[in-house]
C-alpha positions as semicolon CSV with decimal commas, in nm:
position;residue;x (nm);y (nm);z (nm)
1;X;0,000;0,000;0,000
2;X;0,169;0,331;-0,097
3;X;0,171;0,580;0,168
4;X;-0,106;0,810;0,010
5;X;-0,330;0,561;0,013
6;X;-0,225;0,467;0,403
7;X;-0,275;0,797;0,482
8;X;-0,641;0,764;0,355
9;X;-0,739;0,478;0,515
10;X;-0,593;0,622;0,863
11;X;-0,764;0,926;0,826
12;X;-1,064;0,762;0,783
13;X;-1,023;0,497;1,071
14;X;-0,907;0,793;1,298
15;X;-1,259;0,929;1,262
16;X;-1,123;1,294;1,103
17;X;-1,269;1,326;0,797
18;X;-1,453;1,660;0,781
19;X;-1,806;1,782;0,621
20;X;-1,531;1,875;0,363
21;X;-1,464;1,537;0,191
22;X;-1,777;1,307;0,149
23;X;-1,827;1,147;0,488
24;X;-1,669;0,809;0,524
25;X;-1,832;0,561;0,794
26;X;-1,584;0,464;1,043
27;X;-1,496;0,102;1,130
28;X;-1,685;-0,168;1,351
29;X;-1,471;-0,233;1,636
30;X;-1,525;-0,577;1,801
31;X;-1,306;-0,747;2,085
32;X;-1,323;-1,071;2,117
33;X;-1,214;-1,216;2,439
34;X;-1,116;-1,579;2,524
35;X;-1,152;-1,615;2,863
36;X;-0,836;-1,805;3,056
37;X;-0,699;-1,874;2,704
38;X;-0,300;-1,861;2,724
39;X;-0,115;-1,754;2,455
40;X;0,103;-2,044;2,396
41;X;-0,180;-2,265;2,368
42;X;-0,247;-2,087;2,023
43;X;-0,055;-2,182;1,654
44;X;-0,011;-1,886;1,576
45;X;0,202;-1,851;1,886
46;X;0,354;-2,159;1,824
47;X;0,152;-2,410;1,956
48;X;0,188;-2,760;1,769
49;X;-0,206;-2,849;1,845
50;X;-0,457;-2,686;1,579
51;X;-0,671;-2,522;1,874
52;X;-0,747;-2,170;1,604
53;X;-0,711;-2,229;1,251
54;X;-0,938;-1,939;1,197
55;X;-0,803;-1,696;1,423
56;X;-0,466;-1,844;1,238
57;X;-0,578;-1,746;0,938
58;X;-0,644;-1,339;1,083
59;X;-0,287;-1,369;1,254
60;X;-0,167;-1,390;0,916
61;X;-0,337;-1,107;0,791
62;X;-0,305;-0,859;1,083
63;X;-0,104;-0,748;1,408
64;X;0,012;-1,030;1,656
65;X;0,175;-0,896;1,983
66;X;0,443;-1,149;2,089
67;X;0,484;-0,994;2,389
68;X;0,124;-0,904;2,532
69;X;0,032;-0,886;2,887
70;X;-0,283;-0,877;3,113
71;X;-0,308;-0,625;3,470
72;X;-0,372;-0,916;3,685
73;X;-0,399;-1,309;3,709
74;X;-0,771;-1,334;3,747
75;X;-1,063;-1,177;3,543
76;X;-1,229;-0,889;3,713
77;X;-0,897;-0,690;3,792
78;X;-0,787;-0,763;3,421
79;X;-1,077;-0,693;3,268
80;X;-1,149;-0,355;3,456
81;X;-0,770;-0,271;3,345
82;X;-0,848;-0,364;2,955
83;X;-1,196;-0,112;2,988
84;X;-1,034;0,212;3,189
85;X;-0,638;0,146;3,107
86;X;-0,598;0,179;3,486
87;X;-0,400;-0,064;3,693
88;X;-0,584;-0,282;3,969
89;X;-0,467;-0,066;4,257
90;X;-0,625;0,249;4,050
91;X;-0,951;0,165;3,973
92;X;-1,008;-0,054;4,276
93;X;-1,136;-0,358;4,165
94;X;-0,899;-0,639;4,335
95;X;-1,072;-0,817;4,603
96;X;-0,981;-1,188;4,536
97;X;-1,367;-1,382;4,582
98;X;-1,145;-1,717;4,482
99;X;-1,016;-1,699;4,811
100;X;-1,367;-1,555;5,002
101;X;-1,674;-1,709;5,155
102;X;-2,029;-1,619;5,098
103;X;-2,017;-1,466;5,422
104;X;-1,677;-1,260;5,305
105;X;-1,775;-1,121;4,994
106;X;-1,606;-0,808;4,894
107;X;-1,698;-0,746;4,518
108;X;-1,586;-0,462;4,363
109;X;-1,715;-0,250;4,128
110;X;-1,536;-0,021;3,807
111;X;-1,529;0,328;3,968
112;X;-1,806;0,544;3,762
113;X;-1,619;0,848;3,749
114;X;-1,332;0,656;3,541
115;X;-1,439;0,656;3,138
116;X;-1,497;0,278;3,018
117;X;-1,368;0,147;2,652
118;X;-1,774;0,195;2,590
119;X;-1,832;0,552;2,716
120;X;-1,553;0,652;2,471
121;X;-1,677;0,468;2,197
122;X;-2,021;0,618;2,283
123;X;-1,892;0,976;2,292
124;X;-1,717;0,891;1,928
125;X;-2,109;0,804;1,821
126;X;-2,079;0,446;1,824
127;X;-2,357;0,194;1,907
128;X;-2,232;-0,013;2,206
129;X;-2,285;-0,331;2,251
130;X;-2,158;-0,636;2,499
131;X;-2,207;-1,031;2,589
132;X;-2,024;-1,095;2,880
133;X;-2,034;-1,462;2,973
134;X;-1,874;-1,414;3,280
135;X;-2,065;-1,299;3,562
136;X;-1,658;-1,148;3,680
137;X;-1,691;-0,897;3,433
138;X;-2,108;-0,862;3,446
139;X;-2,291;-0,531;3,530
140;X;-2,250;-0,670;3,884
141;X;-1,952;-0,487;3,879
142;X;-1,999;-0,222;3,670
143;X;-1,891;-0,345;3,339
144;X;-2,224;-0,270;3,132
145;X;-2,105;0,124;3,200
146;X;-2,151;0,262;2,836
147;X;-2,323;0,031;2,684
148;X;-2,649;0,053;2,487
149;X;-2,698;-0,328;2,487
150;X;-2,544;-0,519;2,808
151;X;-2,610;-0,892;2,842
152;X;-2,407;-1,102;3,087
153;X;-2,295;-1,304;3,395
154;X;-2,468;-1,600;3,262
155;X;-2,186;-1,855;3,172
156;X;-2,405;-2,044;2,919
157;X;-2,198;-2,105;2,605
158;X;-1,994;-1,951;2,295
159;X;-2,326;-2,065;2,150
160;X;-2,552;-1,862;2,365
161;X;-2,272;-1,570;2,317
162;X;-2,340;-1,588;1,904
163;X;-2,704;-1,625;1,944
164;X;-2,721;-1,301;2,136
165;X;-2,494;-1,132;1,883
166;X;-2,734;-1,239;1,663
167;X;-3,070;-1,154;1,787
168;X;-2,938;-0,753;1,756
169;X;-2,835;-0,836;1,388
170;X;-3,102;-0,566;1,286
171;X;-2,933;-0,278;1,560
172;X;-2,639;-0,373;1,423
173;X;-2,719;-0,305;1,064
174;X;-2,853;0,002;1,148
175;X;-2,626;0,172;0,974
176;X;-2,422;0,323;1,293
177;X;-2,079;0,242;1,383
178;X;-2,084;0,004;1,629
179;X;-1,829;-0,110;1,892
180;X;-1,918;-0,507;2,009
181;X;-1,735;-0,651;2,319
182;X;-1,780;-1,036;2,328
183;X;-1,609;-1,219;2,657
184;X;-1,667;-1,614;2,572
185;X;-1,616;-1,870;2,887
186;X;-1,564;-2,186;2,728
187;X;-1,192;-2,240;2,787
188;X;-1,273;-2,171;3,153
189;X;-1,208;-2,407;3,391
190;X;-1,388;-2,682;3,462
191;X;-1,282;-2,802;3,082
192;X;-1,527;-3,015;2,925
193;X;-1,396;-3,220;2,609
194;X;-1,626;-3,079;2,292
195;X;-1,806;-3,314;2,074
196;X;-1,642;-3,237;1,717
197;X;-1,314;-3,189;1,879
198;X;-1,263;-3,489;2,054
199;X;-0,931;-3,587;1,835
200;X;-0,715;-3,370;2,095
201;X;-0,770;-3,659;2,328
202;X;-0,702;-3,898;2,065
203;X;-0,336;-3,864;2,012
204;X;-0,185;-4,216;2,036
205;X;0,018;-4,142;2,317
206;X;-0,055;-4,336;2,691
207;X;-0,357;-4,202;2,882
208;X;-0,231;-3,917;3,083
209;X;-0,428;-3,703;3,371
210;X;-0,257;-3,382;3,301
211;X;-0,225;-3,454;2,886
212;X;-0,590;-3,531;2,880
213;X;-0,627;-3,216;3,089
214;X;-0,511;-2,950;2,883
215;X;-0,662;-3,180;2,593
216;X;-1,048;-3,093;2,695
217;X;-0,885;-2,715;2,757
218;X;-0,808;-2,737;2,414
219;X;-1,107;-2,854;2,264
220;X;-1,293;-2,595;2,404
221;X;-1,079;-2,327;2,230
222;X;-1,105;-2,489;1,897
223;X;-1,489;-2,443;1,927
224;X;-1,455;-2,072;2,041
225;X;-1,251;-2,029;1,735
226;X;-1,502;-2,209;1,515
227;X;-1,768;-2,002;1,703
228;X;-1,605;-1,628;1,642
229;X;-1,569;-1,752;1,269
230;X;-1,916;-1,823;1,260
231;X;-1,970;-1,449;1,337
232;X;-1,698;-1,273;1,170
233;X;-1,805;-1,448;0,868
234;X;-2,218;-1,359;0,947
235;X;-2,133;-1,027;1,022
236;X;-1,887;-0,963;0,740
237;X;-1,645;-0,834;0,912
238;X;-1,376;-0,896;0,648
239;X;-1,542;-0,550;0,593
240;X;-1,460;-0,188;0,751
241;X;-1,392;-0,326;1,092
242;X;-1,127;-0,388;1,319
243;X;-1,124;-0,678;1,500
244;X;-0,928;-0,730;1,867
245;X;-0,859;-1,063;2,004
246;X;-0,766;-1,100;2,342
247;X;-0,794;-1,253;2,670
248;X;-0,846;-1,149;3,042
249;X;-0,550;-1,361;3,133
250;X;-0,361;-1,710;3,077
251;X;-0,395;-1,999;3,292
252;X;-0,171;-2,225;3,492
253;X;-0,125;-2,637;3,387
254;X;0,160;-2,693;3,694
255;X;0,421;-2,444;3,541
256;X;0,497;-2,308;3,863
257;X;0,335;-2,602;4,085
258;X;-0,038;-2,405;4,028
259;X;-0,331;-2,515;3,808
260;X;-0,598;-2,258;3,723
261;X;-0,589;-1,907;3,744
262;X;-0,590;-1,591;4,057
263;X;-0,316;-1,752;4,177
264;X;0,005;-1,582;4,085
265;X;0,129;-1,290;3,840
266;X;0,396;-1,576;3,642
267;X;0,368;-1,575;3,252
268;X;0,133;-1,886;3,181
269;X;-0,150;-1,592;3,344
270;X;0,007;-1,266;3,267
271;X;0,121;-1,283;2,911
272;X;-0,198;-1,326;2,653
273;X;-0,308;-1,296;2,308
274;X;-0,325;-0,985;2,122
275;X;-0,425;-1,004;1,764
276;X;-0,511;-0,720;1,591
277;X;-0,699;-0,724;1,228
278;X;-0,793;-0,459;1,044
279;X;-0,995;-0,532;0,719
280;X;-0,929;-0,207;0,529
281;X;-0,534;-0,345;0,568
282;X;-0,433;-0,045;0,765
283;X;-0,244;-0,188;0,964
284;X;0,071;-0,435;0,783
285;X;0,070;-0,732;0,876
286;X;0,314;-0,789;1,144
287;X;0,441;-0,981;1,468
288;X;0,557;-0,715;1,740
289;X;0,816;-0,823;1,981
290;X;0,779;-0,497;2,228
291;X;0,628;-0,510;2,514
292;X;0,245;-0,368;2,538
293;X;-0,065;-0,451;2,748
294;X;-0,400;-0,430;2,786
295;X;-0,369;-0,073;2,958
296;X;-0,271;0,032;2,600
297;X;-0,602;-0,099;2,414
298;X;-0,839;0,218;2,561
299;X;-0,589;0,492;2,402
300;X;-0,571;0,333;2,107
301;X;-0,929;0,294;2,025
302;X;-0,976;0,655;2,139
303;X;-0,708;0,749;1,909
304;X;-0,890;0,540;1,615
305;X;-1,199;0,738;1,679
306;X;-1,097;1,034;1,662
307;X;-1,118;1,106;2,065
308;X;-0,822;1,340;2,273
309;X;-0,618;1,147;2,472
310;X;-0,684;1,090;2,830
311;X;-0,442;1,177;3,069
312;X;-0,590;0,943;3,317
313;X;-0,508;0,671;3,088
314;X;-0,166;0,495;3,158
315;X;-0,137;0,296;2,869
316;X;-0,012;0,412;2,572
317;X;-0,185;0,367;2,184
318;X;-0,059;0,146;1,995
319;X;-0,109;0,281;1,671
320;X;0,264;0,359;1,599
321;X;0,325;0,022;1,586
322;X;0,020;-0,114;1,444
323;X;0,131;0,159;1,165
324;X;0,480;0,096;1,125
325;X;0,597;-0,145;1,349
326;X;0,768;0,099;1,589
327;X;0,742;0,391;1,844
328;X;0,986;0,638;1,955
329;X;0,864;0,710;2,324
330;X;1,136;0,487;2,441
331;X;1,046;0,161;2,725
332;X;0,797;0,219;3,011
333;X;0,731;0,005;3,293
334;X;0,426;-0,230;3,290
335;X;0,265;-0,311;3,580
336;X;0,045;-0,605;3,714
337;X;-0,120;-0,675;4,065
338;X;-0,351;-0,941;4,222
339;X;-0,512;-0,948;4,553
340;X;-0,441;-1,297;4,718
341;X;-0,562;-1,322;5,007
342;X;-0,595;-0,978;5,181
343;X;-0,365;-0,659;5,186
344;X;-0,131;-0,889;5,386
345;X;-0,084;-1,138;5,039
346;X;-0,027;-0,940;4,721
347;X;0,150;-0,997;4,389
348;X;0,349;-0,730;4,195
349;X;0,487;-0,754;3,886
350;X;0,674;-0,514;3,665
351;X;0,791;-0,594;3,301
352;X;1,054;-0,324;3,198
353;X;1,225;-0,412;2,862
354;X;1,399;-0,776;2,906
355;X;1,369;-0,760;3,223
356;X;1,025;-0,881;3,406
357;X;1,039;-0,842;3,859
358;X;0,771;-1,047;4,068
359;X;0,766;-0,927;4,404
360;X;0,519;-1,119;4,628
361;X;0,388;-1,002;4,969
362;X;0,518;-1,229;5,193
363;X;0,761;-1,333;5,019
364;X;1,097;-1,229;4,859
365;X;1,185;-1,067;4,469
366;X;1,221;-1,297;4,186
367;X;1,372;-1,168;3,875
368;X;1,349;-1,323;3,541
369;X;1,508;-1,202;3,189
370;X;1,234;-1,232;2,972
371;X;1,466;-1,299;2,649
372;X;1,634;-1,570;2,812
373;X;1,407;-1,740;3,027
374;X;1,076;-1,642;2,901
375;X;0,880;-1,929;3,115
376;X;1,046;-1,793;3,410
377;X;1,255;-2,110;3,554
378;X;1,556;-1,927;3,653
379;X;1,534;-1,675;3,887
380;X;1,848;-1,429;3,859
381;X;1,771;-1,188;4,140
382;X;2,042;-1,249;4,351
383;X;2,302;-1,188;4,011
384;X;2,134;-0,803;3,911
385;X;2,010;-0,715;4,303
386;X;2,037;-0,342;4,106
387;X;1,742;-0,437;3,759
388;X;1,542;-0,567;4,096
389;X;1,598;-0,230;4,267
390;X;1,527;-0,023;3,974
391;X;1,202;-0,229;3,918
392;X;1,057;-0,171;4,252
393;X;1,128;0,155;4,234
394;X;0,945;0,169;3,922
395;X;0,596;0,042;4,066
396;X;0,615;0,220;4,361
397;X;0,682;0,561;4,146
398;X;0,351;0,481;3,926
399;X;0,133;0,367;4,225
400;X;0,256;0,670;4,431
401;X;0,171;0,883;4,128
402;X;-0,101;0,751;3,893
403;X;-0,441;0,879;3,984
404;X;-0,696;0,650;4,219
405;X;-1,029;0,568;4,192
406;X;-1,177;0,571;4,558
407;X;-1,539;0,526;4,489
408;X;-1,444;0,132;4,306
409;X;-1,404;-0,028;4,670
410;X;-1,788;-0,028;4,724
411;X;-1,896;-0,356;4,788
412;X;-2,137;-0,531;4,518
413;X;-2,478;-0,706;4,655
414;X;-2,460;-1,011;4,552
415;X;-2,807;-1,216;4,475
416;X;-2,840;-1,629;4,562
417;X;-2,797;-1,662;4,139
418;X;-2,494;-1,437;4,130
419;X;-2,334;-1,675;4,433
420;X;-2,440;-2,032;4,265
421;X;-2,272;-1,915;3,946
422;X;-1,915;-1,835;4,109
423;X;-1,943;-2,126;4,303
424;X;-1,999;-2,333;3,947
425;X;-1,701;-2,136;3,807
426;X;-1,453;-2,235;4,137
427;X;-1,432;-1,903;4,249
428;X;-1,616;-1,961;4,582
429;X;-1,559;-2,205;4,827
């Protein structure tokens, strides 16, 4: 594409074009997220099992992020993160209900005064729209803020996710921008092999509990994939759109002695997917090796419609890179954090450059260098005591200084439903 031409189509994805120039329609934005799907459980990330060909087939058409991470090991923290581009200890929402009790419950909620992914997109003039099948990122906790059309927390199926989609196919053709946030569950655990898919569990080798394991986790991606194919292909959006794939966070198969998720900030949660498609090809097709996160998703979609940056924000956009691959504003720190227990057992992570610090409350620093040891076996703390330093000194600057959220600590009400679906989903005892 010469650059006249890219200049064009970024004007017109950017939202600018003026009463001037014959008014172009700017793109459907949809993110899709997988929930609990890691990234290395993905071909296009190298994994050996065919768990995506579809989303495959995008990857090879648009913007992968090698090097992708989420705000927190567990869903509601993440996802608040990926909708304000605030970290956890920001906007609030931390409180751990994996660990909690029905009689403990401490549920928070996204702070209203902090603008969503949705209230931008609104403000741009898009239709807003959202399935949530996660009752962690429901309106329970303030994530319908924004939207026109809010349906969640009810952890039925990709299927019941599509038919939704569907059953607004006449809003949605309306003629309107639109911006369409789908969070699917079926990857989550418990795993349940899929009919169709079965052949994962069919591989010739000796049964195995922890193969057969990650075999039904599998399964259950490669009928997400078929299922956001299904709609991409429905909904044409091969077709002035751009199209995010993501997820809230990874999940653990005994990398680090855990299994599941909310349990630690190591990569198999933090790092996750980022795919980026953009049918009008204005954005190259590339693979990105710096580091980004979901902070940085918010300021980019404000930048693609045309919005002023917020300073609240702390992520940066990515379209620079998306664009050519590169930016100039030198590294930054990024910064994760997950509620354990109580204030007494935290996680911290910071990912500067190569270099990625976990510092866990009680506990002592582990250091890791993300170029060399990327699944984080060999701790090197005790070799550069000054990267670990410089990397706590780099959280605490941005927690002492980033703008909080007070009003996000309110405690949710939570109905007998609301409680019988965590407890299906593991998070309650």
């Amino acid at each position: 594409m010469n650059r006249a031409l890219l200049a064009a189509v970024a004007i017109a994805f950017a939202g600018c074009a003026r009463a001037a120039a014959p008014p172009v329609r700017p793109p459907n934005v949809v993110i899709v997220l997988l929930d609990a799907v890691r990234a290395d459980h993905l071909p296009f990330y190298g994994y050996p099992r065919d768990t995506a060909p579809f989303l495959t087939s995008l990857a090879a058409r648009g913007v992968v992020f090698d090097r992708a991470f989420s705000a927190s090991g567990w869903t509601s923290p993440a996802t608040a993160s990926l909708f304000t581009s605030l970290y956890p200890f920001q906007h609030g929402v931390i409180w751990n209900i994996r660990r909690m009790r029905e009689s403990q419950f401490r549920f928070s909620r996204v702070p209203e005064d902090a603008e969503t992914i949705a209230e931008a997109m609104k403000k741009a003039g898009y239709a807003t729209f959202a399935v949530s099948d996660n009752v962690s990122a429901s309106a329970l906790g303030g994530f319908d803020a924004g939207f026109d059309r809010f349906q969640g927390g009810s952890d039925a199926s990709a299927s019941a996710v599509n038919r939704q989609v569907k059953e607004w196919r006449s809003e949605l053709a309306s003629g309107k921008p639109y911006f369409l946030y789908l969070h699917y569950m079926d990857a989550h655990e418990p795993y349940l092999p899929q009919q169709g898919f079965d052949g994962f569990l069919k591989d010739g080798l000796m049964p195995n509990p922890r193969r057969d394991f990650m075999a039904a986790y599998d399964s259950e991606i490669r009928l997400q994939d078929a299922k956001v194919q299904g709609l991409f292909e429905q909904f044409h959006w091969d077709t002035n759109t751009i199209v995010i794939v993501t997820s809230d966070h990874g999940e653990g198969f005994h990398d680090h002695g855990l299994v599941g998720h909310a349990n630690s900030l190591y990569n198999e949660l933090l790092r996750v997917p980022l795919l980026v498609f953009s049918s009008a090809a204005a954005f190259p097709a590339a693979r990105i090796a710096t580091p980004v996160g979901h902070v940085d998703v918010l300021p980019t979609l404000r930048e693609i419609a045309g919005l002023p940056p917020d300073p609240r924000n702390v992520g940066w956009s990515l379209l620079p890179l998306l664009r050519e691959g590169r930016w100039t504003r030198g590294e930054r720190p990024l910064l994760a954090h997950l509620m354990e227990f109580d204030e007494k057992h935290q996680w911290k992570a910071v990912v500067l450059g190569k270099w990625k610090l976990i510092d866990r409350v009680p506990g002592r620093p582990e250091l890791y260098d993300l170029e060399a040891d990327f699944a984080e076996r060999h701790d090197v703390s005790a070799q550069h005591p000054a990267e670990v330093a410089a990397l706590r000194e780099a959280y605490a600057r941005t927690e002492a200084t980033a703008p909080r959220f007070t009003d996000a600590a309110r405690n949710a009400q939570l109905t007998p439903e609301a409680i019988e679906k965590l407890k299906a989903l593991g998070y309650v005892q």
